[in-house]
N, C-alpha and C positions, 0 to 999 in steps of 0.2 A: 757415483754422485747422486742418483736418484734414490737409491735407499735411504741415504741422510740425511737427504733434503733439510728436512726436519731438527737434527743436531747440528747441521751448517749455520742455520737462522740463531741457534740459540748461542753458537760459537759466535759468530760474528757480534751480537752483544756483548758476551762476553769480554771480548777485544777491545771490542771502543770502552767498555767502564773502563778495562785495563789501562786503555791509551790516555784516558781523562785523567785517571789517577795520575798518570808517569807525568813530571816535568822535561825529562829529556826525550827526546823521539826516538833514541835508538833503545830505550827500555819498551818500547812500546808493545813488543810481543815473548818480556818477562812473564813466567810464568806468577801467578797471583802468590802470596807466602801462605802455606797450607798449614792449616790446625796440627797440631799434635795429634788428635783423637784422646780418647780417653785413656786415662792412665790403667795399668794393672792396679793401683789399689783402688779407685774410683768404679773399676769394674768388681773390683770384689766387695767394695761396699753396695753396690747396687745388686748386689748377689744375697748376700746377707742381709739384707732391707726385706728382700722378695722370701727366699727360702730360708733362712736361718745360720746359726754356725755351720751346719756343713757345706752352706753354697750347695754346688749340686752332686757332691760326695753322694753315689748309692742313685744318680739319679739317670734317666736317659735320655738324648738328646739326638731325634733324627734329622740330620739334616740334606735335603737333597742339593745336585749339584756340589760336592763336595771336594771334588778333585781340584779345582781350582779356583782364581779370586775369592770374591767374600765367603763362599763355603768354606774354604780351603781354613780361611783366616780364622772362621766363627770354630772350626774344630781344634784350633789349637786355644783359643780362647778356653773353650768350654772342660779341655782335657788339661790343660797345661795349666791354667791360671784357675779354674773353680772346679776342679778334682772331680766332672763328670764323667761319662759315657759316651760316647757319639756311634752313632749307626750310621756308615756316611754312603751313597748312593749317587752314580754317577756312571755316567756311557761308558767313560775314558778307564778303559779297566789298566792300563800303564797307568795314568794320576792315581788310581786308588793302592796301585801296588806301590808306588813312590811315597804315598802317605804313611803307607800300612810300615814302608821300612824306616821311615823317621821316624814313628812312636816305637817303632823296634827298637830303635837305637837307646831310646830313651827308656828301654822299660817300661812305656806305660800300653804294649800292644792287646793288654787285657781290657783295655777302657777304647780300643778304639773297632768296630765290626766293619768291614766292608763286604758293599753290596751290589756287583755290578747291574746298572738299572738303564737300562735305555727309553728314555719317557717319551719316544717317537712309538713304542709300541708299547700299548696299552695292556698286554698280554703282560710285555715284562715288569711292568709297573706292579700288577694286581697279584703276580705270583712274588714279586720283593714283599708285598705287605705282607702279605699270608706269612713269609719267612720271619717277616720283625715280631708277629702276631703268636707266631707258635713260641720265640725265645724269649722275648720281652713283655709279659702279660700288663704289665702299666710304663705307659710315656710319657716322659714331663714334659717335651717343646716337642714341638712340628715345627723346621723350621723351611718353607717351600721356595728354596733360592732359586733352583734350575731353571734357566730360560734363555730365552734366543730374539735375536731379532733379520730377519733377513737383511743379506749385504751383498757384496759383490762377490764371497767367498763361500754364502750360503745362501743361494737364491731361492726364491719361494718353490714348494715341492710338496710333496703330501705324506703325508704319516703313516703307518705299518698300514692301516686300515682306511685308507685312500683319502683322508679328510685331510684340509689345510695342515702344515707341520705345525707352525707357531704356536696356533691354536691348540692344538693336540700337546706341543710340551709344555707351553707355560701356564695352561690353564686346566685342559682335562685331562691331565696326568696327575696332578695336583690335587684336582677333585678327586680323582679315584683314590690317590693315597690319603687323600683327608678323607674320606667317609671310610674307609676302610679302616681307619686307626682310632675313628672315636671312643669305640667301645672301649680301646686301650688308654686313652687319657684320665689321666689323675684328677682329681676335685680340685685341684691346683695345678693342672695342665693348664697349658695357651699355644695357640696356631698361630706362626708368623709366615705372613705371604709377603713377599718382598718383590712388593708391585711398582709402580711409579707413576709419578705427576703427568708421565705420557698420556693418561687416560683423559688430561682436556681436549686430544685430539678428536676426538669421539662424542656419539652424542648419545651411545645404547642401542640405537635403531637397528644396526648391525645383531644385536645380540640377541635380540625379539627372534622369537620362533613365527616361520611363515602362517597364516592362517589358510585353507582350503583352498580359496580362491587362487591366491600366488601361488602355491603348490602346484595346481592346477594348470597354471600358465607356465611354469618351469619342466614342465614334463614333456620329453621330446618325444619323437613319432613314434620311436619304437619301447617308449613306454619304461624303460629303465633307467631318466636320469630324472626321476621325482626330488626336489629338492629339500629334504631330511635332516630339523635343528634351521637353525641361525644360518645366516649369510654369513658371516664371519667363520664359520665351522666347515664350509665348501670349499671342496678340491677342486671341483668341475669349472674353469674359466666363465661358464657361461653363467653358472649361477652365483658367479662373485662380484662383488662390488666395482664400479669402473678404477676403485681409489682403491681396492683390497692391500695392496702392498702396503701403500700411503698407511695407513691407518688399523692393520695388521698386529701391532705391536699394541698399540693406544687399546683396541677392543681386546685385548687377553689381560692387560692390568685393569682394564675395568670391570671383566667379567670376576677376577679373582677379589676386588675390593666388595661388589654386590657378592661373592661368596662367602665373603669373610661376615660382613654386614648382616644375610641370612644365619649364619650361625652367632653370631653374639645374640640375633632375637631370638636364640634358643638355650641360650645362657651358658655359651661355650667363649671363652675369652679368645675370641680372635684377635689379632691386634696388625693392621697394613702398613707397613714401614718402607719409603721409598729412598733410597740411599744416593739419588740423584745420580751426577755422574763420578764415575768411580774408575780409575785406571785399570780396565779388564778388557778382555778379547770379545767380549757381546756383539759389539759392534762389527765384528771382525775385524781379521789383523790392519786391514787397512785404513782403521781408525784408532786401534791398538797403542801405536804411536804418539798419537795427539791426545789421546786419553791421558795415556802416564806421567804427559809433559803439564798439561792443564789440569786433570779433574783431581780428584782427592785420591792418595795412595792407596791403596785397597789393605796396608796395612796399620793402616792410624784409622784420618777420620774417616776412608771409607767404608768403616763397618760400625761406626757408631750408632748411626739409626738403628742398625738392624739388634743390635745390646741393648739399646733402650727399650725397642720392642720386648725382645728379649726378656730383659728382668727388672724394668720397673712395676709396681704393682699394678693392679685393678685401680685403684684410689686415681693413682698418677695418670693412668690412661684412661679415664671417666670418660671424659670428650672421643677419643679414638673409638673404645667399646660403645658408644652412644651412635656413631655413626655420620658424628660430624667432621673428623677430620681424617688422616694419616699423621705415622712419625716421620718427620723429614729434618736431616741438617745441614742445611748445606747454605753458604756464602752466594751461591749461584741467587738464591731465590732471594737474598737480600737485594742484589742487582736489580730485580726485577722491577717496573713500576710498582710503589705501596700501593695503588687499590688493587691490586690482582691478588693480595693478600688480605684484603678487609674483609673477609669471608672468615676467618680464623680455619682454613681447610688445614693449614702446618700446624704440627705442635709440636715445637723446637726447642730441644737444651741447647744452650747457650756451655756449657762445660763440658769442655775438651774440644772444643770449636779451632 
C-alpha cells in the first residue's frame, strides 16, 4: 500500500467522477468507456505528414523496454503499420525471443534487431549502444520507454553500480543511451522519453548535486561513504531523502524532462510524452489488475501520446520543443480541477480520444 500511496489518491478521484457520472449505484465502479486510440490510417497519415510516402520504409527505430506494454505495442506499430525497423532492448531476454518469433512468423524478422539490455547496469547499456553504433550508422527515433517504479514486488534496491535502482533505469540508462546515440541521429531524428505528470511530486531539489559543505557533512568516520551526484542517485539509506521511496519515481521523470529540455537548447528535437495511466505491470503485478480494468488499454489509447510524440512534426510540437509543456492524453486529466491545467503544461489531441 505504501508504494502507491500516490496512485491510490488519484484512483479514489477517479471513482467518485466515475460514481457522479452513474445514475445508479451499482454502476458505481464501471469501468469509465475507453477511446479507441488512434486508428492505423490516422497513424499512417501522421507518418506521411512527418517523413513522406515511405513513412519509415528504410528507416530505424530504437526502442527501449521493448518486450512488453507500450514498447511491445510502439514495435508493431512501427514494423507492421509504417514499414520501419525497430532495434528493441529489454532485460527480459524470453519477451524479446517471443517478439523476435512473432515477426518470424510474419516474415518481417529482417526489420526487427533484438538486443538484450539490462538498464540496471550501466556496463550493459553502453556496450548495446556501441552494438546499435557499429550496425546502424544513422537513427531516426530514440524512443526511451524502459522504467520502473518501486512496489511491493520490486522494492527499492541499488543498481549494478550500487546507486538507487529507479534512478539508474529510468533515467541514467537513458542518459547513457541518449548521448551515446547522438552522433547517430539523422537531421530529422527526435528523442522520445516517455516520462509522466508524476514529476509534480517533486520539486528538483532532490536533483541538485550536493555542494562541499553537505558533502562534507555526509562523510562517515571511515571516510568512504562521501555522498557523490544528487540525493535522488543514493543507494546509501543514510544519504537518501526521509521520502526517497515517496518521490523516487516523480524525480526520474523529472530528471528525464530537464534532459530532454537541455537537448532541444541544443537544437535536438526532443519531445516528453506522458502516456498517463496505461494497463501495464509498472506498478507491479499487484496493481496490474486495477490498471487493466481502469486505465487506457495499452493497445488503443495507451500509446497514443507516445505516436504523437512520435510523428507529429516540429511545427505541431513548437510548445513541447520550447519547453513548456509535455504530450499527454488522457480523460484522467480532464477529471482533474481546470486550474491545474491553466498552465497549458498538456498538449492534447483530441483524435482517437
Amino acid at each position: 500500500m505504501y508504494y502507491l500511496r500516490g496512485d491510490f489518491l488519484i484512483l479514489l478521484v477517479v471513482l467518485l467522477v466515475c460514481g457522479l457520472k452513474c445514475s445508479h449505484g451499482a454502476a458505481f465502479l464501471t469501468p469509465p468507456r475507453q477511446p479507441a486510440g488512434l486508428s492505423s490510417e490516422a497513424i499512417v497519415d501522421l507518418a506521411r505528414n512527418r517523413f513522406g510516402e515511405k513513412l519509415l520504409k528504410d528507416r530505424v527505430v530504437v526502442i527501449t523496454g521493448a518486450a512488453g506494454g507500450i514498447g511491445r505495442q510502439l514495435c508493431q506499430v512501427v514494423i507492421h503499420e509504417l514499414g520501419g525497423t525497430v532495434v528493441a532492448l529489454d532485460r527480459n531476454v524470453t519477451g524479446l525471443e517471443l517478439l523476435r518469433q512473432e515477426y518470424n512468423s510474419c516474415d518481417n524478422n529482417l526489420r526487427l534487431d533484438t538486443i538484450p539490455t539490462c538498464h540496471e547496469d550501466l556496463s550493459s547499456v553502453a556496450s548495446s549502444a556501441q552494438r546499435i553504433k557499429e550496425k546502424y550508422p544513422k537513427i531516426d527515433v530514440l524512443i526511451n520507454n524502459a522504467g520502473m517504479a518501486y512496489s511491493a514486488d520490486r522494492p527499492p534496491g541499488l543498481s549494478a553500480h550500487g546507486h538507487d535502482l529507479a534512478f539508474t533505469v529510468n533515467y541514467l540508462s537513458h542518459f547513457l543511451l541518449t548521448e551515446a546515440l547522438l552522433p547517430c541521429l539523422g537531421s530529422d531524428g527526435r528523442i522520445v522519453f516517455m516520462t509522466s505528470t508524476y514529476h509534480w511530486k517533486v520539486s528538483g531539489s532532490e536533483l541538485m548535486v550536493a555542494d562541499e559543505e553537505e558533502e562534507s557533512k555526509s562523510k562517515q568516520k571511515d571516510n568512504t561513504n562521501i555522498m557523490n551526484g544528487p540525493m535522488a542517485y543514493q543507494g546509501v539509506p543514510e544519504n537518501q531523502s526521509p521520502k526517497h521511496v515517496e518521490r523516487s519515481y516523480g524525480n526520474t521523470k523529472l530528471a528525464q524532462i530537464w534532459q530532454a529540455r537541455t537537448l532541444c537548447s541544443k537544437g535536438v528535437s526532443a519531445v516528453c510524452a506522458c502516456p498517463t495511466w496505461v494497463g501495464t505491470g509498472i506498478g507491479g503485478e499487484g496493481s496490474r489488475e486495477m490498471l487493466e480494468r481502469l486505465a487506457f488499454p495499452v493497445d488503443g489509447a495507451g500509446i497514443t501520446s507516445a505516436i504523437n510524440a512520435m510523428l507529429r512534426t516540429d511545427e505541431e510540437l513548437k510548445d513541447v520543443l520550447n519547453g513548456e509543456c509535455i504530450v499527454a492524453n488522457s480523460r484522467i486529466l480532464e477529471w482533474l480541477p481546470t486550474a491545474l491545467l491553466t498552465n497549458r503544461f498538456f498538449q492534447k489531441w483530441r483524435d482517437g480520444w
